[in-house]
RODO-2510 file (C-alpha; in nm, 4 decimals, decimal comma):
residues 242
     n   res          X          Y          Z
     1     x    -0,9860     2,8176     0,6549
     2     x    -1,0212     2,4644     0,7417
     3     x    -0,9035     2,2160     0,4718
     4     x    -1,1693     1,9845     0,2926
     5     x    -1,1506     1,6172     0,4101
     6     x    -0,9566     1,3754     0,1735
     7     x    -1,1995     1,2142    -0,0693
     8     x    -1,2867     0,8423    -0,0763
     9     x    -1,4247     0,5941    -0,3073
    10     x    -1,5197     0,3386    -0,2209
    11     x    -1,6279     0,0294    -0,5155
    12     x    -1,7886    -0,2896    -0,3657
    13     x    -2,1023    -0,5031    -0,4805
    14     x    -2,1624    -0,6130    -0,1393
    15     x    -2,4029    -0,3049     0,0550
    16     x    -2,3015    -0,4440     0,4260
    17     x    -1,9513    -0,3872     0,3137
    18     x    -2,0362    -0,0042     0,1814
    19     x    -2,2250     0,0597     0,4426
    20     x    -2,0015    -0,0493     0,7570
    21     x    -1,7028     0,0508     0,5973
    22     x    -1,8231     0,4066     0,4362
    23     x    -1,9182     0,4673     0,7931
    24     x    -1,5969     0,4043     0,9933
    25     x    -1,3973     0,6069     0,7004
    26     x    -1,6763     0,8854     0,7743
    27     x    -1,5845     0,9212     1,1847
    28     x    -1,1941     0,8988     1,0720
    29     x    -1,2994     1,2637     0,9082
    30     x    -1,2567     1,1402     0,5439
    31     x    -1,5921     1,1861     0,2878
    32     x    -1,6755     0,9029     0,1170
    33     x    -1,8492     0,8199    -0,2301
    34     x    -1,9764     0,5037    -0,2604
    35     x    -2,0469     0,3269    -0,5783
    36     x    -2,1804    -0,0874    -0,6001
    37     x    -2,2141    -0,0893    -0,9864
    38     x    -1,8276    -0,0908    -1,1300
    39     x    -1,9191     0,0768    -1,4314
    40     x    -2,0966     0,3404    -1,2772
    41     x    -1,7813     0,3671    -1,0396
    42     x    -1,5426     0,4155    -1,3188
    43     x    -1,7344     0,6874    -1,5063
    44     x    -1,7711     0,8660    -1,1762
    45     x    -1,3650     0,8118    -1,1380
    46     x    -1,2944     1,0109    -1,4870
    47     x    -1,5470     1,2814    -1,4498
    48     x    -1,5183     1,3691    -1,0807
    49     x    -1,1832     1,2270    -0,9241
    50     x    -1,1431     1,1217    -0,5543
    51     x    -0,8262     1,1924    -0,3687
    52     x    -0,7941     0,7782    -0,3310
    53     x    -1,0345     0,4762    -0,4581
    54     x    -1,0760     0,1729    -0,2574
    55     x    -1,1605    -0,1258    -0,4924
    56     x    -1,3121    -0,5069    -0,4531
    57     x    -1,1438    -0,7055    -0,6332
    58     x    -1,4286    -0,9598    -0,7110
    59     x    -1,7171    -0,7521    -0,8449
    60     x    -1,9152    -0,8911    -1,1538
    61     x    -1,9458    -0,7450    -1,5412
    62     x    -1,6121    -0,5716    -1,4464
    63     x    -1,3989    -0,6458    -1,1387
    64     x    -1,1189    -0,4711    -0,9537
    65     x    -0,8561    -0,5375    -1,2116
    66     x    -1,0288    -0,4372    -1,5412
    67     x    -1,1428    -0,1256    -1,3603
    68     x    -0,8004    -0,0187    -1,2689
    69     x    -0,6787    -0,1468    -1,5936
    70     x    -0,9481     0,1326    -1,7485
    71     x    -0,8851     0,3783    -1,4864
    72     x    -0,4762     0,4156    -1,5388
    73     x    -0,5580     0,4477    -1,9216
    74     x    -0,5661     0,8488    -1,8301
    75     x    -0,5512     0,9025    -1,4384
    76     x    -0,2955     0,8138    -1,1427
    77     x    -0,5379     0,8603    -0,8862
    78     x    -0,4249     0,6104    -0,5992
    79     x    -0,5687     0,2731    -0,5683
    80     x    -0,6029     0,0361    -0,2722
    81     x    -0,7203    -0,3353    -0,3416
    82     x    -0,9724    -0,5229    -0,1316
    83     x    -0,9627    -0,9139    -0,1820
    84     x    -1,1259    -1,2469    -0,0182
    85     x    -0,8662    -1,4460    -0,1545
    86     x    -0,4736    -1,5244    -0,1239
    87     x    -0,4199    -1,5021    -0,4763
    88     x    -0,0779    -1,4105    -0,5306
    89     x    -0,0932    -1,3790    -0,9291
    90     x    -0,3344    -1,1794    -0,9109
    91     x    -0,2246    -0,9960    -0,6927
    92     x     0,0755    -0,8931    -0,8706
    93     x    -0,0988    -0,8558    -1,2161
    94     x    -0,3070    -0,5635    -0,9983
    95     x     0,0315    -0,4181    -0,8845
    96     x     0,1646    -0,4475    -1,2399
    97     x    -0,1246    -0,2749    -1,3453
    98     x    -0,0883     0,0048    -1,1057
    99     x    -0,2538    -0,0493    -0,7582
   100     x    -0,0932     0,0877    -0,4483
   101     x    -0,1597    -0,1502    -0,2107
   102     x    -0,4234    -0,4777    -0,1000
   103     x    -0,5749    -0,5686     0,2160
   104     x    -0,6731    -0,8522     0,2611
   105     x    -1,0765    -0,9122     0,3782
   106     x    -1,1287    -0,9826     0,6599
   107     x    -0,9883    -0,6412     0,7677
   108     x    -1,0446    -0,4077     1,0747
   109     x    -1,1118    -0,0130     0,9729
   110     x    -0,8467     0,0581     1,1383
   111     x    -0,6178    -0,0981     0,9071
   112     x    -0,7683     0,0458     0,6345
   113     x    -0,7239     0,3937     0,7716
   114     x    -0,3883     0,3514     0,8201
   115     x    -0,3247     0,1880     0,4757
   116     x    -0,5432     0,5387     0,3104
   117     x    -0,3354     0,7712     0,5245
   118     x     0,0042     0,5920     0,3950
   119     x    -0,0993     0,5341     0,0100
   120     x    -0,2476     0,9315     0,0294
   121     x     0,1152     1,0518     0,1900
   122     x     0,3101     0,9032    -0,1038
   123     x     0,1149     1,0392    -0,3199
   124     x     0,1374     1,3925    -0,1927
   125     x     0,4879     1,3702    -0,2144
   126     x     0,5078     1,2680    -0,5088
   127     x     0,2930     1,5420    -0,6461
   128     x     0,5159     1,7771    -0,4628
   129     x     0,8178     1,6712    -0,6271
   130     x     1,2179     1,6335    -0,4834
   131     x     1,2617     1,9814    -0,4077
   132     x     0,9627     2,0819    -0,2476
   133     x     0,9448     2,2167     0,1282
   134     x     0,7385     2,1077     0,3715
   135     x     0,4508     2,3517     0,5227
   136     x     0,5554     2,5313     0,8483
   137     x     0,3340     2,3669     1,0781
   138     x     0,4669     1,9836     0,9349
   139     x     0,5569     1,7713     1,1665
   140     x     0,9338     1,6946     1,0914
   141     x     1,1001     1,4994     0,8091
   142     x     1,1761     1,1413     0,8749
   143     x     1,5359     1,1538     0,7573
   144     x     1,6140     0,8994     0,4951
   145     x     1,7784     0,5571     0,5312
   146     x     2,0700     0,4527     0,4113
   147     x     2,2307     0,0938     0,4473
   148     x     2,4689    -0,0558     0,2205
   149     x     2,3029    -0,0367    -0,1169
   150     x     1,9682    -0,0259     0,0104
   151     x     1,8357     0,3535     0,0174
   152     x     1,4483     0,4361     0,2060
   153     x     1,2695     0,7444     0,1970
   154     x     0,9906     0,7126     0,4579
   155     x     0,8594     1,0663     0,3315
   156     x     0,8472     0,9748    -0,0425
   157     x     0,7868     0,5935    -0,0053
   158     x     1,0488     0,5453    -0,1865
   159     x     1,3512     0,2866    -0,2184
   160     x     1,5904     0,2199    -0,3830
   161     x     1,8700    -0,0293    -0,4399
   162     x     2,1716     0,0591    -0,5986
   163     x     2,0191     0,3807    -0,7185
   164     x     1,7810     0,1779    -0,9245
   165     x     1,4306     0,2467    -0,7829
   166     x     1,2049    -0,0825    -0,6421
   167     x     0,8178    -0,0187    -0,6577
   168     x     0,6973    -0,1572    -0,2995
   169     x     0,3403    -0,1493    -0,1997
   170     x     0,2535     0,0010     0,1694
   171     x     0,2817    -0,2567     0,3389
   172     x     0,5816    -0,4308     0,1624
   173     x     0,7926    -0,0862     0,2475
   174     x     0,7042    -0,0877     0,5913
   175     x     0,8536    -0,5304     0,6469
   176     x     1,1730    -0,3555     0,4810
   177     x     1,1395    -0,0622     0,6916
   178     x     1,1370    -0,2249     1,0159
   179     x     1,4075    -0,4795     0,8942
   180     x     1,6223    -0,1791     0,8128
   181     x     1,6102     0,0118     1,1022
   182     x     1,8421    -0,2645     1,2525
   183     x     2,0541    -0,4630     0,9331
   184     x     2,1615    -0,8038     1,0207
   185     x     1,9081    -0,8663     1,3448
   186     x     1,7085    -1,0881     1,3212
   187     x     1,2818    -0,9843     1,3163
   188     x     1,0363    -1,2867     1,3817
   189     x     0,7488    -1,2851     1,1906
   190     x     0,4934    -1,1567     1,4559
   191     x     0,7418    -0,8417     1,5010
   192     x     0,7362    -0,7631     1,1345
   193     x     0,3490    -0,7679     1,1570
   194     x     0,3358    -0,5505     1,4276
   195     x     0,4963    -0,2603     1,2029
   196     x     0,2803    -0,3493     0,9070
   197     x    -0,0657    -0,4378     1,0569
   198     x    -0,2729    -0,2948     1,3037
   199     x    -0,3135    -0,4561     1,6704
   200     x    -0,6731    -0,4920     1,6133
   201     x    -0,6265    -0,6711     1,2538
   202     x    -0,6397    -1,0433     1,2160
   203     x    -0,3572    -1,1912     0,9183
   204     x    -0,1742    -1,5114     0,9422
   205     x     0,1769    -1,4794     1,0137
   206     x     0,2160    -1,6561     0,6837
   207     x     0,1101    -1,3547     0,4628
   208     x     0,4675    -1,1979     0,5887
   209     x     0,5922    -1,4788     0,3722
   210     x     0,4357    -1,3525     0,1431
   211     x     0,5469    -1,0365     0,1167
   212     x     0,9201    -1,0983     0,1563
   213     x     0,8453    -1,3369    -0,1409
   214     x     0,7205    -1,0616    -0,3582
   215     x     0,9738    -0,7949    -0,2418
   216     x     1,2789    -1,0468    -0,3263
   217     x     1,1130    -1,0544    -0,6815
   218     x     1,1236    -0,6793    -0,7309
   219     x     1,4705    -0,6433    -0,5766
   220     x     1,5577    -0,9691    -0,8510
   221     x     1,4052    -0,7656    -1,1275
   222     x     1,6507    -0,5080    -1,0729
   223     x     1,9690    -0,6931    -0,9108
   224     x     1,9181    -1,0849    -0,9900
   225     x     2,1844    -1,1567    -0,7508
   226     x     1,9995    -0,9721    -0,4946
   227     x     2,0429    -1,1287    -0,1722
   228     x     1,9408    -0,8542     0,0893
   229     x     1,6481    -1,0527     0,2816
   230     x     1,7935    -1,3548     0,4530
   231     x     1,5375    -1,6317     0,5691
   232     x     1,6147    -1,8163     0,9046
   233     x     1,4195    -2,0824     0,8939
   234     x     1,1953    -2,0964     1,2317
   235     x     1,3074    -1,7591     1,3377
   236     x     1,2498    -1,4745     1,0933
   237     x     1,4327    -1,2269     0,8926
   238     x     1,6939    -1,0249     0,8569
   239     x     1,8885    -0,7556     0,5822
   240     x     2,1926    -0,7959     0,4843
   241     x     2,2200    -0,4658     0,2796
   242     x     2,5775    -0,5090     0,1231
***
């Protein structure tokens, strides 16, 4: 029996943007709902759930945040942000509120895909708990990573530091990812965004900034004498996980 296709919602006032994007998510084998009215999205959230929801962030009468702000009143279904703007605050009041990830628009559907089929992983294994197996036909485990105090789960999404657990978005996890695969060498900017964005998507090298910025808070919030992520200024970064 062949599995049904991984539900997506998609929440935008602009119709190009439903349309184009509903379409590409349609040939990547994934069905789509697509709702430009944000009130009508959220009712259709409660009563019928999709496996993932795909939110602007700028809609009007209720945007991105006060619909995820209803929305995790009495469901965890997974939530990626789309946003025009660099808007860091809010940007971390959506992750506060619960959002898995943000892309930033312009973005290519390929990088979307790959953001759905990351956010939709981690929350599969979540749902199947520490001690659950993995079907027979899986591909294997990737085997955790452990360096210094600094602990990743690439199955799980999950890290932590210390034993005390950091909340990363996707692509946050996979800049640590890539500088943990090799502690204390050095990753330029450009090589970090090759692990975290597609080759076909267009982001400033600065938004890597950006990230690290965020990720030292969270690591802060937990350790505030974190000092894991060294800058070199002009080259790049590296861990230092002890």
């Amino acid at each position: 029996m062949t599995a049904d296709p991984p539900v997506v919602a998609l929440v935008d006032d602009d119709q190009n943007i439903l349309a184009s994007v509903s379409m590409g998510l349609k040939a990547h084998g994934y069905a789509v709902r697509v709702y430009a009215d944000p009130q009508a999205a959220l009712r259709a959230l409660f009563d019928n759930p999709p496996d993932i929801a795909v939110l602007d962030v700028k809609m009007p009468r209720l945007d991105g945040l006060g619909l995820l702000a209803r929305l995790r009143d009495a469901s965890a279904v997974p939530v990626i942000f789309l946003t025009s703007v660099d808007d860091e605050a809010g940007e971390a009041e959506g992750l506060a509120a619960g959002a898995d990830d943000y892309i930033k628009k312009p973005f290519s559907q390929r990088l979307l895909v790959a953001r759905i089929e990351a956010v939709l992983r981690r929350a599969r294994a979540r749902a199947a708990g520490p001690g659950a197996q993995a079907a027979p036909d899986a591909p294997p485990l990737s085997a955790p990573i452990q360096r210094g105090r600094l602990t990743l789960d690439p199955e799980r999404h999950r890290v932590a530091w210390d034993g005390r657990d950091i909340v990363l978005t996707v692509t946050e996890f996979l800049i640590l990812e890539t500088l943990a695969q090799r502690p204390g060498v050095v990753r330029s900017r450009d090589q970090l965004m090759d692990h975290a964005y597609h080759e076909d998507s267009f982001v400033d090298d600065r938004t890597i900034d950006s990230h690290i910025k965020r990720m030292r808070k969270k690591f802060r919030a937990a350790d505030p004498d974190f000092k894991g992520i060294e800058t070199l200024y002009g080259v790049g970064y590296r861990l230092d996980p002890d």
